[in-house]
C-alpha positions in Angstrom: 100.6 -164.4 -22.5 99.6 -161.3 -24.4 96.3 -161.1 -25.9 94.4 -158.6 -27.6 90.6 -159.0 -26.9 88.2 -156.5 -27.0 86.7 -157.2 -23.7 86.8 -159.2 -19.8 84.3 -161.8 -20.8 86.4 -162.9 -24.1 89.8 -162.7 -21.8 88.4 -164.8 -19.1 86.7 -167.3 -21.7 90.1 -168.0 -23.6 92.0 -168.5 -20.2 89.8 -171.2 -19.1 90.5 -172.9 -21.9 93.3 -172.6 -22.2 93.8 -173.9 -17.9 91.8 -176.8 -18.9 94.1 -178.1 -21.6 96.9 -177.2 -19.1 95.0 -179.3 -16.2 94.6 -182.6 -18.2 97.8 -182.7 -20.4 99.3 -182.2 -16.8 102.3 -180.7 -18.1 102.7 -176.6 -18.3 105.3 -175.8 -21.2 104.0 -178.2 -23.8 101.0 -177.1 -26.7 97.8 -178.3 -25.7 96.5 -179.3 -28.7 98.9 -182.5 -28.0 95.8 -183.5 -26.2 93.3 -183.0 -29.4 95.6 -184.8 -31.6 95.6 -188.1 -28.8 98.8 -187.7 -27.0 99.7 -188.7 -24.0 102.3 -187.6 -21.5 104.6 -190.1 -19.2 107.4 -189.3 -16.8 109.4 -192.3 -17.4 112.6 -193.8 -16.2 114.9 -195.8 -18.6 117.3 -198.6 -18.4 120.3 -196.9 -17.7 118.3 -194.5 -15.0 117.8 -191.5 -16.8 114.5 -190.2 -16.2 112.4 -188.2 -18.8 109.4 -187.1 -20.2 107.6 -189.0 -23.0 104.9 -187.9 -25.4 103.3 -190.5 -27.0 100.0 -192.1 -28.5 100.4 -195.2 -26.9 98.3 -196.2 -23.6 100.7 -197.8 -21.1 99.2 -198.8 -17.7 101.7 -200.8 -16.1 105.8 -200.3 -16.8 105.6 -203.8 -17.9 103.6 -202.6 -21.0 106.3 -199.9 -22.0 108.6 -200.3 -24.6 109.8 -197.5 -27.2 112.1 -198.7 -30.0 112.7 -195.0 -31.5 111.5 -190.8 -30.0 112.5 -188.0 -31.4 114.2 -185.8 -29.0 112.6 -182.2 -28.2 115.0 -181.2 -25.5 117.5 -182.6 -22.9 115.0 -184.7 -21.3 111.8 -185.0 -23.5 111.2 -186.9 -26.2 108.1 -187.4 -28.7 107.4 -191.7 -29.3 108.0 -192.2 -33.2 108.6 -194.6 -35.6 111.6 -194.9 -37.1 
């Protein structure tokens, strides 16, 4: 990341920050402000086997609890829980 501050203390401040969001979305390509807005992320596995990532609102604890009617597709394997 390029960044244009005008000094160290500034530069260190907005990469701590910016690790934080990184350390609790616990996923590193994906915007942290997911994470302000109440997503969550889950590395699921479905049906037919194909695993994948999932960002979602909902709060699933068990696999029991999990079921997702319609995601919109961000890449190959990652999708973003949606209603239809």
């Amino acid at each position: 990341m390029a960044l244009s501050v005008p000094n160290w203390p500034t530069l260190i401040f907005v990469y701590a920050i910016l690790s934080v969001f990184t350390y609790f979305s616990q996923a590193l390509y994906f915007n942290p402000l997911f994470l302000l807005y109440g997503y969550r992320f889950y590395s699921i596995r479905t049906i037919d086997g194909l695993e994948a990532f999932l960002i979602s609102k909902a709060d699933w604890r068990t696999p029991a609890q999990v079921y997702v009617k319609f995601a919109h597709r961000v890449n190959g394997f990652t999708f973003i829980h949606g209603k239809a």
